[in-house]
C-alpha positions as CSV (number, residue, x, y, z in Angstrom):
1,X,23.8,-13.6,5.8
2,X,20.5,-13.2,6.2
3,X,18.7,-9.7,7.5
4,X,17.7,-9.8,11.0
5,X,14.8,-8.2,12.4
6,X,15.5,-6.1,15.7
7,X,11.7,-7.1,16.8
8,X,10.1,-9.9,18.0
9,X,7.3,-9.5,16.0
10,X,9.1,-8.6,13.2
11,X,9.0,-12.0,11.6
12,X,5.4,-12.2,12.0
13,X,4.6,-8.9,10.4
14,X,6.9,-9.8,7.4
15,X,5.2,-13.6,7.1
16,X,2.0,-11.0,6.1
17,X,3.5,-9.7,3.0
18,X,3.5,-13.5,1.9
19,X,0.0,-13.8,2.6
20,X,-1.1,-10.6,0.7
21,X,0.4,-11.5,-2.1
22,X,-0.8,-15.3,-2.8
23,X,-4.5,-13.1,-1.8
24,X,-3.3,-11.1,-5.0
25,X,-2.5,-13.6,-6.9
26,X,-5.3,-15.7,-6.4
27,X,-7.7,-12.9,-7.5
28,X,-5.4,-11.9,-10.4
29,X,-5.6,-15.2,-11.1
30,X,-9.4,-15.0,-11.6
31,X,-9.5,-12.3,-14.0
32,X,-10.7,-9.2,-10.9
33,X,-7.9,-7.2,-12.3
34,X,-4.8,-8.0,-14.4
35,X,-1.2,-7.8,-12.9
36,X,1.6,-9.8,-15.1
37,X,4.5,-8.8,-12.8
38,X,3.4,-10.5,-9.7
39,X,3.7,-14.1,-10.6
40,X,7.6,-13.0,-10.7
41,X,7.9,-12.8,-7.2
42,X,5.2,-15.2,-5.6
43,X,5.0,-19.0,-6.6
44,X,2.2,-20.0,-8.0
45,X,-0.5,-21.7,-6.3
46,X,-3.9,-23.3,-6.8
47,X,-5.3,-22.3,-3.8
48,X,-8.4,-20.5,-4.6
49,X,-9.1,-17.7,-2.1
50,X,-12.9,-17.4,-0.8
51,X,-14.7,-14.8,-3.0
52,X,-14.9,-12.4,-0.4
53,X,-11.1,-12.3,0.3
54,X,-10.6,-11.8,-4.3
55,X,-13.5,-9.0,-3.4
56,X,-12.0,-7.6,-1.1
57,X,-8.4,-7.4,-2.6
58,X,-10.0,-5.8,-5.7
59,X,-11.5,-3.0,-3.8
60,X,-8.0,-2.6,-2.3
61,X,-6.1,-2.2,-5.1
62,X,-8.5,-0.4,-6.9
63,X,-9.2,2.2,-4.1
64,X,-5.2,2.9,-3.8
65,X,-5.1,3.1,-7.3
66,X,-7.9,5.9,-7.8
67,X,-6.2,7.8,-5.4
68,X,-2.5,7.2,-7.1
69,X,-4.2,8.4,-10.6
70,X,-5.4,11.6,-9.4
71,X,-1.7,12.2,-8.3
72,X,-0.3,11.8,-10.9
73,X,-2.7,13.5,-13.0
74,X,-2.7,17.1,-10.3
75,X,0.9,16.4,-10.6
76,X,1.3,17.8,-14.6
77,X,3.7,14.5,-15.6
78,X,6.3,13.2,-14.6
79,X,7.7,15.6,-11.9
80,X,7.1,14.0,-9.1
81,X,7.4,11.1,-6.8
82,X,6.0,7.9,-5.5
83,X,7.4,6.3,-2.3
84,X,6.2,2.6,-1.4
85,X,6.1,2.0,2.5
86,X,6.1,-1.2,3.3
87,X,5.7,-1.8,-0.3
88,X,6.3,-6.2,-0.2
89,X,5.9,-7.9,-3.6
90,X,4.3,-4.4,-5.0
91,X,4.3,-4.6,-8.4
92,X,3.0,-0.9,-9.0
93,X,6.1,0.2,-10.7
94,X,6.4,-2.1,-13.5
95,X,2.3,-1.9,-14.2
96,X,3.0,1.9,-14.4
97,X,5.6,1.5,-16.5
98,X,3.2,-1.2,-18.5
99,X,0.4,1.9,-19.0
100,X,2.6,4.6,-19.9
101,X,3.1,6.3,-17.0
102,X,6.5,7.9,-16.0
103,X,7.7,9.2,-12.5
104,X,10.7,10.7,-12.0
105,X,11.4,8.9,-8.5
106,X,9.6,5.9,-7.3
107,X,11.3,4.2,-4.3
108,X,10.2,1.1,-2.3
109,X,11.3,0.5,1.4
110,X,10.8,-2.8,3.5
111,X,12.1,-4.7,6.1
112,X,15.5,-5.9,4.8
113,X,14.3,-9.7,4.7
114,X,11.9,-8.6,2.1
115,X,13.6,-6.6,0.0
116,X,16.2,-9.1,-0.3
117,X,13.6,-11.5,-2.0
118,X,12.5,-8.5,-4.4
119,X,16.0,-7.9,-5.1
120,X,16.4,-11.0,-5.9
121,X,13.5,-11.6,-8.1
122,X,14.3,-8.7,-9.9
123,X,17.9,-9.9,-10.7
124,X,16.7,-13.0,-11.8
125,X,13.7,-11.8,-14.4
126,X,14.8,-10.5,-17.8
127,X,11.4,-9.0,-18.2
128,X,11.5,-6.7,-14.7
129,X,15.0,-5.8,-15.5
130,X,14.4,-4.4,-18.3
131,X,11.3,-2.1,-17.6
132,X,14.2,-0.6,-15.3
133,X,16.3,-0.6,-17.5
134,X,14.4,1.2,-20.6
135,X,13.6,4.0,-17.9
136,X,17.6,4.8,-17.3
137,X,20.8,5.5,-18.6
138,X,23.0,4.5,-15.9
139,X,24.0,0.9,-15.0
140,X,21.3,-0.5,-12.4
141,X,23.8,-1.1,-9.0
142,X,22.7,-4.2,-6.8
143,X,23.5,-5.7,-3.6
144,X,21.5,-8.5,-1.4
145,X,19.1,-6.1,-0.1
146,X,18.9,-2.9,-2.4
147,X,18.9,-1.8,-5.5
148,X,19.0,1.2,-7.4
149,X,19.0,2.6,-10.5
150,X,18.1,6.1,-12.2
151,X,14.4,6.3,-11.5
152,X,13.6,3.2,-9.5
153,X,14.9,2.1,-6.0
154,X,14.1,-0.3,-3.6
155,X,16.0,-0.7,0.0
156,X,15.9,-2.7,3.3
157,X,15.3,-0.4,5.9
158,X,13.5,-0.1,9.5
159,X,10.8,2.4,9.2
160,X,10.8,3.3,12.9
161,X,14.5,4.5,12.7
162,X,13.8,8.0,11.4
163,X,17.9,8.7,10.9
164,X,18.1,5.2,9.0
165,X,15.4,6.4,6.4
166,X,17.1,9.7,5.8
167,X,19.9,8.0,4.7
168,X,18.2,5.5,2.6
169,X,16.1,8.5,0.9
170,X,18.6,10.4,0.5
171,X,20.7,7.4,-1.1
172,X,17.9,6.9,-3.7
173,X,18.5,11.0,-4.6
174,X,14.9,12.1,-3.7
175,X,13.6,15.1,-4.3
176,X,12.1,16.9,-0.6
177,X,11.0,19.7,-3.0
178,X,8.7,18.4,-5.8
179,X,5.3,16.4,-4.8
180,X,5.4,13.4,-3.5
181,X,2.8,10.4,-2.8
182,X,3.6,7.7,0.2
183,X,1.7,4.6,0.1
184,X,1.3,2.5,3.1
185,X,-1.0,-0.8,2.8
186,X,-0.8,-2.3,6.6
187,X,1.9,-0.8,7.7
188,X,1.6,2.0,10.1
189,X,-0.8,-1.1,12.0
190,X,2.2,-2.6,13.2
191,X,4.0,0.1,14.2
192,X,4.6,1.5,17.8
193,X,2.1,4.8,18.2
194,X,5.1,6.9,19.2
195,X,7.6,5.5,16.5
196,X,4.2,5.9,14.1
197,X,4.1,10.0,15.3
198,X,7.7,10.6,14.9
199,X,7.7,8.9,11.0
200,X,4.2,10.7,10.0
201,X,6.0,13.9,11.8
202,X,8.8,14.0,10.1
203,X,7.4,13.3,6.6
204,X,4.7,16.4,7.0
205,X,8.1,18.4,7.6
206,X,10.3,17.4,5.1
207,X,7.6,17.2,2.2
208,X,6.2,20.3,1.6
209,X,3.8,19.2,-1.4
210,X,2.9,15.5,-0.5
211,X,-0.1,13.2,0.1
212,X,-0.1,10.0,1.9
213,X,-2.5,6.8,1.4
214,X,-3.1,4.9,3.9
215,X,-4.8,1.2,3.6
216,X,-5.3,-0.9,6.9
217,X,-8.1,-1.7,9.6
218,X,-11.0,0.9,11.3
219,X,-13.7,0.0,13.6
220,X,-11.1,-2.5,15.5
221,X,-13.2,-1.7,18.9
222,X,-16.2,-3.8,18.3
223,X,-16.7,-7.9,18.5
224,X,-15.5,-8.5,14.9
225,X,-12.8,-6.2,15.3
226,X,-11.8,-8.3,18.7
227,X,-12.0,-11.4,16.5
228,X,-9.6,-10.2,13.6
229,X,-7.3,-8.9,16.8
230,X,-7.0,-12.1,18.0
231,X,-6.5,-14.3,14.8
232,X,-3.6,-11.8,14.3
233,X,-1.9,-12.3,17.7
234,X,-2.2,-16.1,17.2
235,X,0.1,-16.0,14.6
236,X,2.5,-13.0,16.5
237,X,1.1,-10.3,15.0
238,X,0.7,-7.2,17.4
239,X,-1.1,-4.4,15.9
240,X,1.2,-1.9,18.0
241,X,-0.3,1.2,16.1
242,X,-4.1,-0.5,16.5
243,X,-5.4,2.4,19.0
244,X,-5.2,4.8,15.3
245,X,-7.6,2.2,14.2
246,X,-10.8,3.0,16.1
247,X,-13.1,4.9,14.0
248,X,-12.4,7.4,10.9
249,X,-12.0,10.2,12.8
250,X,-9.1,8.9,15.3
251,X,-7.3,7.9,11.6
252,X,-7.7,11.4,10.4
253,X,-6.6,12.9,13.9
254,X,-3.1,10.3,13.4
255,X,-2.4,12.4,10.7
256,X,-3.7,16.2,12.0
257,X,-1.8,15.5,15.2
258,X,1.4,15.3,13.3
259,X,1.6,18.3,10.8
260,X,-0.4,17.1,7.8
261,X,-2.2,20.3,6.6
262,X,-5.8,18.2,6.1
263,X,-7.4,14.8,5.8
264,X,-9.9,12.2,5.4
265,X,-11.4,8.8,5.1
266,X,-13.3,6.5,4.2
267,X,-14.1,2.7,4.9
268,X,-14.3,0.0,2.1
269,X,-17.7,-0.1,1.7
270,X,-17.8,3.7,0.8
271,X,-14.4,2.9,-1.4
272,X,-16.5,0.1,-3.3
273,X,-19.4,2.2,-3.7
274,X,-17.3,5.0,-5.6
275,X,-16.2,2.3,-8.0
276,X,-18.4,2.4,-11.5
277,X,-21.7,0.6,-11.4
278,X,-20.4,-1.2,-14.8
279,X,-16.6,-2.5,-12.7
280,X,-18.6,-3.4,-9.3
281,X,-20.8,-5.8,-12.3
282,X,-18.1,-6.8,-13.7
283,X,-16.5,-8.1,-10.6
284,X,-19.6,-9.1,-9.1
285,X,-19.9,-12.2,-11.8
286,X,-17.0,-13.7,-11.5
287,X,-18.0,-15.2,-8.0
288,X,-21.4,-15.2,-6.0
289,X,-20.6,-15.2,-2.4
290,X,-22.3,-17.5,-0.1
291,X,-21.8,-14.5,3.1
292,X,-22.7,-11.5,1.6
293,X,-22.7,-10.2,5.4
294,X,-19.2,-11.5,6.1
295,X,-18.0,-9.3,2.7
296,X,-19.9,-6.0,4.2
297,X,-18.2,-6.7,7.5
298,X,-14.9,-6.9,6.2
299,X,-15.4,-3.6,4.0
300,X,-16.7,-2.0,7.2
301,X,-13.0,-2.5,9.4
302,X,-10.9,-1.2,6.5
303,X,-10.6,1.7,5.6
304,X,-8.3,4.3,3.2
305,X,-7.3,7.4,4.4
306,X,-5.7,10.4,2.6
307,X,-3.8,13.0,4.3
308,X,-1.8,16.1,2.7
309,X,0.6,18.9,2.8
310,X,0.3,22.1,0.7
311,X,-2.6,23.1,-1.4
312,X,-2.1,21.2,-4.7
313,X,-3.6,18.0,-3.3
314,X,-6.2,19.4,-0.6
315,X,-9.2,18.7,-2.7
316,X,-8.2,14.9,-3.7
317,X,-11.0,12.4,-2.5
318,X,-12.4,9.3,-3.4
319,X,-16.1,10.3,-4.2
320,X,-18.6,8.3,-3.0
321,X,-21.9,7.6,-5.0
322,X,-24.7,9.1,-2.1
323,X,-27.4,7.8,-3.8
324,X,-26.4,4.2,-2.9
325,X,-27.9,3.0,0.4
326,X,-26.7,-0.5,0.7
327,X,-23.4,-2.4,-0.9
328,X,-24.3,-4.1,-3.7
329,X,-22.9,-7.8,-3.0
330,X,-24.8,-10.6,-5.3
């Protein structure tokens, strides 16, 4: 039987994990950054993305990633863990696993309607199964929407039902007491501002060394952001959580109001700028863009935030080239 969603914009919200990942495969597909694991779970597609969609994807990934390396680097190896929220077609695990890197918990959550695709994917791959399985000793225990095995799990589960995740986190044997990283890319958006405050609350409380990145949309209370607001609702999307979305500051209060010792952020023009001159000209020639405005105005209602609890990740930041007055975009 297939999951049901207890929404009605469920549906909607989960149709965007489909989207984001044919985005991410059309830039992977271009050479922006590599990623062999996602073709496994999204069918391939000529569609070519416009160039400021691949841009924008790359500065994306790349801005979640610099914050994921510093984790793991503050975090002295592999004692610690990596929680996916919302994680979709993700492949971060396996191109961890590719580079070397090992966690000692990584665990992925979703709606159950998309983890039951990932499940499936997985089970039907020879070369995902066995990156899990080279990291385990035990036998890797499936069902239609979950998996787990020693160091990896992924599991259907509504994010807004706070006793529902306990269970699932405490299924996947995490650790409350070592640090931990949560990753959310367009999630918290979508969900209710109350629901939101009782998640993010109850994550500052139970996590006492912890950061959280945060990907989705800022400046939402201007004429583009009105625009991207109502493309969304077109399709049923209701950006529930959108009044977080405002400016930097009301994303940084989101997380001060609930318990998070400190944080900060920055939009995706600031992100982009921090990247090295020689990977923003590397990028830069594989398309010219037609609207360099239209690429600048997407960058500007993005934004990643970074929020913590404890001291060991207080002075983790993306850092931002000052010197750089414009966004370099031919």
């Amino acid at each position: 039987m297939k999951p049901q969603c207890s929404h009605p914009c469920d549906e909607a919200v989960i149709a965007t994990n489909d989207d984001a990942s044919e985005c991410k495969r059309s830039a992977v597909r271009l050479g922006y950054w590599q990623d062999e694991y996602l073709g496994y779970f999204v069918k391939s597609s000529q569609e070519r993305k416009a160039p400021e969609i691949n841009r924008g994807y790359f500065a994306r990934v790349r801005g979640v990633e610099i914050v994921i390396e510093k984790f793991l680097q503050r975090s002295q190896g592999s004692a610690c863990q990596i929680v996916n929220l919302g994680c979709g077609f993700d492949t971060l695990y396996w191109r961890l696993r590719e580079s070397g890197h090992q966690v000692a918990n990584f665990i992925e959550l979703d709606f159950p309607t998309v983890t039951a695709k990932k499940c499936y994917a997985i089970k039907r791959n020879k070369r995902l199964l066995e990156k899990i399985h080279a990291a385990e000793d035990g036998e890797v225990r499936l069902s239609s929407t979950d998996l787990h095995a020693s160091n990896y799990h992924i599991m259907g589960v509504d994010l807004r039902n706070i006793d529902e995740l306990h269970s699932k986190l405490n299924q996947a044997e995490i650790d409350y007491s070592i640090p931990t990283i949560f990753l959310a890319e367009c999630v918290l958006v979508y969900i209710e501002s109350a629901n939101c405050a009782n998640l993010l609350k109850w994550l500052s409380g139970q996590f006492p060394t912890s950061v959280f990145v945060n990907y989705e949309q800022v400046n939402m209370n201007d004429r583009f952001g009105d625009v991207m607001l109502g493309n969304l609702r077109a399709r049923g999307c209701n950006l529930a959580g959108v009044e977080a979305c405002t400016s930097l500051e009301t994303q940084v209060a989101r997380f001060l109001d609930c318990g998070w010792h400190g944080a900060r952020a920055w939009d995706m023009v600031q992100v982009y700028q921090s990247l090295p001159n020689a990977e923003r000209q590397r990028i830069e020639r594989i398309e010219m863009l037609d609207e360099g405005e239209l690429l600048v105005q997407l960058f500007q209602h993005y934004c990643i935030t970074i929020a913590w609890v404890g001291e060991l990740f207080q002075d983790i930041e993306i850092t931002v080239e000052r010197r750089m007055s414009s966004l370099n975009i031919d």
